[in-house]
C-alpha positions as CSV (number, residue, x, y, z in Angstrom):
1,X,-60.9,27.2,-17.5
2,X,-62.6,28.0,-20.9
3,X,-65.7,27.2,-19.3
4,X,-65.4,29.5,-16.6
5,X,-64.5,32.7,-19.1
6,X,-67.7,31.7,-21.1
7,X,-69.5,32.6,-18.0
8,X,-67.9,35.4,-16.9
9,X,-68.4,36.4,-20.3
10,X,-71.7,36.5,-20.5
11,X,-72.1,38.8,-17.7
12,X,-69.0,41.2,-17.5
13,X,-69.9,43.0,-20.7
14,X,-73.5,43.4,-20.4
15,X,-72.8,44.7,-17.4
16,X,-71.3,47.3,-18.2
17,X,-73.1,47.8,-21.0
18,X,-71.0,46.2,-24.0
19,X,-72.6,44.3,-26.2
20,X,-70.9,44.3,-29.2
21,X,-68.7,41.2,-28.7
22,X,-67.6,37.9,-30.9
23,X,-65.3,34.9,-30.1
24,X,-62.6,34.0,-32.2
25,X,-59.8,31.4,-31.8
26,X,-61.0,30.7,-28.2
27,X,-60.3,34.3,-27.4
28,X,-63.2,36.9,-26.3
29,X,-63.2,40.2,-28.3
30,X,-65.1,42.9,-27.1
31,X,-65.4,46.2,-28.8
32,X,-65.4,48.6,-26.0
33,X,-65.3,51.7,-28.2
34,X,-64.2,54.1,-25.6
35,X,-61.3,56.8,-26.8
36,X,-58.5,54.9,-24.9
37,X,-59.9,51.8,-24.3
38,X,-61.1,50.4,-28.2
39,X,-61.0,46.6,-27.4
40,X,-60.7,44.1,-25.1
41,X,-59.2,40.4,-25.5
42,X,-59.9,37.8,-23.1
43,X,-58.6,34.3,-22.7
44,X,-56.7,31.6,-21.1
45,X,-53.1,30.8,-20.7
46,X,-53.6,28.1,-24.0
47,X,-54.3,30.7,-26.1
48,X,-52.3,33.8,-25.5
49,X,-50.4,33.3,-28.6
50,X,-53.9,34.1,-30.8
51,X,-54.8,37.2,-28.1
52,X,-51.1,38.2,-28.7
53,X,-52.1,38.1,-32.8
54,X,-55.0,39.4,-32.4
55,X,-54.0,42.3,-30.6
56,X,-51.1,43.1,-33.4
57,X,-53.4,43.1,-35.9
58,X,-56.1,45.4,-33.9
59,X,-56.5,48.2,-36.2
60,X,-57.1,51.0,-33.5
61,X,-53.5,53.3,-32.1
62,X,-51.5,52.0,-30.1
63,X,-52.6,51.5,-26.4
64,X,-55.9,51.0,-27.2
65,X,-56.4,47.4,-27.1
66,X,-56.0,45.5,-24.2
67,X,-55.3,41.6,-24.1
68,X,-56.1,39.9,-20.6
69,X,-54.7,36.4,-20.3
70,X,-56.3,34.2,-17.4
71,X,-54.2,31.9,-15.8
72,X,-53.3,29.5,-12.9
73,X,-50.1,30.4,-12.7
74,X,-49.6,32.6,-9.6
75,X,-45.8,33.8,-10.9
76,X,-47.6,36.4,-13.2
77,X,-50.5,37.1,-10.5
78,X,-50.9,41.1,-11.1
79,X,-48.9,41.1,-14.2
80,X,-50.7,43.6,-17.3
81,X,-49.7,44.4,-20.7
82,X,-51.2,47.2,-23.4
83,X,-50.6,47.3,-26.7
């Protein structure tokens, strides 16, 4: 699954036109940079515990950064969270 957001990765942002993105602890961080929409996390299931911290630590108001969690799990198909 890591694989698979490494590729995605490459493309999504650049697409639509964010390049100003690192990796960290297995988890994508782009700096989107719009008003309501400052940064986005991206990982798998295995690491939603360092998205989670990394999101908490974020130093942009609240409901600006949004951590996306892919996983196989269909329960949680849909699911979203802001923080």
């Amino acid at each position: 699954m890591d694989e698979l957001l490494g590729r995605w990765q490459r493309g999504w942002p650049l697409s639509r036109g964010w390049t100003n993105y690192t990796s960290t602890e297995h988890v994508i961080v782009v700096q989107v940079g719009e008003p309501d929409r400052r940064l986005e996390l991206f990982t798998t299931d295995e690491h939603a515990e360092a998205a989670a911290r990394l999101a908490l630590a974020a130093p942009h108001p609240p409901g600006t950064t949004r951590p996306t969690v892919i996983t196989t799990d269909l329960r949680h198909h849909g699911d979203s969270a802001t923080t």
